[in-house]
C-alpha positions as CSV (number, residue, x, y, z in Angstrom):
1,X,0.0,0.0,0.0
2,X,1.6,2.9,-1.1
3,X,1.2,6.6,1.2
4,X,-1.7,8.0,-0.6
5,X,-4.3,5.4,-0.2
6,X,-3.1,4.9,3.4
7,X,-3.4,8.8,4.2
8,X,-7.2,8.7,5.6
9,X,-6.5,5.6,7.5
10,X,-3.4,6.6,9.6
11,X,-4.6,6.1,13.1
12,X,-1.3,7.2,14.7
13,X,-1.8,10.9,13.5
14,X,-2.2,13.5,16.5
15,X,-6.0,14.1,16.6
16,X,-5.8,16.5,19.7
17,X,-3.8,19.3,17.5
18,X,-5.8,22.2,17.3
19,X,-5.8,24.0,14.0
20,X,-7.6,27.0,15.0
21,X,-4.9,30.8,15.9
22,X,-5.8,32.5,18.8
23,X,-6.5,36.4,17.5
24,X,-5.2,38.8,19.6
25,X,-7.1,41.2,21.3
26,X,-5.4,43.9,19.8
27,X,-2.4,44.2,16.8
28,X,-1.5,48.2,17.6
29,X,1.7,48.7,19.6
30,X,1.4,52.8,18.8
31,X,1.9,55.0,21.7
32,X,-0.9,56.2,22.2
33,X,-2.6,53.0,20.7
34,X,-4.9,53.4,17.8
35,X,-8.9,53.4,18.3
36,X,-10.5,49.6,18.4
37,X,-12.4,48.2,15.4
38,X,-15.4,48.9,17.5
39,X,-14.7,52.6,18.1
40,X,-16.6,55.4,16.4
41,X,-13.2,56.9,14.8
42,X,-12.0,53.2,13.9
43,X,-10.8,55.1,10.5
44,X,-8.0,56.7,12.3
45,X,-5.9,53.6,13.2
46,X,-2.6,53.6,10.8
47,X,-2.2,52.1,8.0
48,X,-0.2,49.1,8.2
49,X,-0.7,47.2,5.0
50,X,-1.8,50.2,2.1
51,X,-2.6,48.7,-1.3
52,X,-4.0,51.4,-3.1
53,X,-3.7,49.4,-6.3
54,X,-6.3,47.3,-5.9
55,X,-8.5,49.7,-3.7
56,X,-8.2,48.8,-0.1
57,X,-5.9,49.2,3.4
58,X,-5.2,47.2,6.0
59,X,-5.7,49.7,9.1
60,X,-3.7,48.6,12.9
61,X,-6.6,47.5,14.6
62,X,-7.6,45.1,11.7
63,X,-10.2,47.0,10.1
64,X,-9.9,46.5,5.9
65,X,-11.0,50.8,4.7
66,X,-11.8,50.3,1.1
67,X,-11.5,53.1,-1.6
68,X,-15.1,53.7,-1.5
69,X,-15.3,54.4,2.2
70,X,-16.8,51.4,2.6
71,X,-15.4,49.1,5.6
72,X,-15.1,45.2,7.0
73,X,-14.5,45.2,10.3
74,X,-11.9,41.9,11.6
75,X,-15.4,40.3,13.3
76,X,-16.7,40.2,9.3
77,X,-19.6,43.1,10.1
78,X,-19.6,45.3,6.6
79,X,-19.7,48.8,7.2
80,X,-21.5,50.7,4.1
81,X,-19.5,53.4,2.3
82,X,-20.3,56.6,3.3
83,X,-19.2,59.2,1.3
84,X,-19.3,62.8,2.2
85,X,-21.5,64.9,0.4
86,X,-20.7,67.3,-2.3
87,X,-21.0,70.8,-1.9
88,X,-24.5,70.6,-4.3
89,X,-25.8,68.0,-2.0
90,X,-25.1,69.9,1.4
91,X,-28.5,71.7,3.0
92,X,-27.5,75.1,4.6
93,X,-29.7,76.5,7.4
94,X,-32.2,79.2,6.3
């Protein structure tokens, strides 16, 4: 039997070996550190891995900023883009 058909079968292999990381609570190691995922200014964390090239930005605290404004927070919650306004869109006080 050669070691392909007797790949499934192996009952020696480790079964207790975890394949799962452990995340960690936070990635920033800026003094002051940067504002959580879960914060209202989340945008502010620093960039850590920019690829404007292909329209997105890893930000320190995890948080993927897309060109659009648009956002995926490291839990997977989708933030919609929200551009501002342009100045014929903006409503002035009378």
């Amino acid at each position: 039997m050669n070691d392909v058909s007797r790949r499934g079968t192996d009952e020696t292999a480790n079964s207790s070996t975890s394949t799962q990381r452990e995340t960690p609570t936070t990635m920033c190691q800026h003094q002051p550190p940067c504002p959580t995922a879960e914060s209202a200014d989340r945008e502010s964390a620093r960039l850590v891995a920019p690829h404007p090239e292909q329209g997105w930005s890893l930000l320190c605290n995890g948080v993927v900023l897309f060109e659009d404004t648009g956002e995926l927070l490291p839990d997977g919650k989708i933030i919609a883009p929200h551009r501002p306004l342009g100045p014929d869109q903006v409503m002035t006080a009378a």
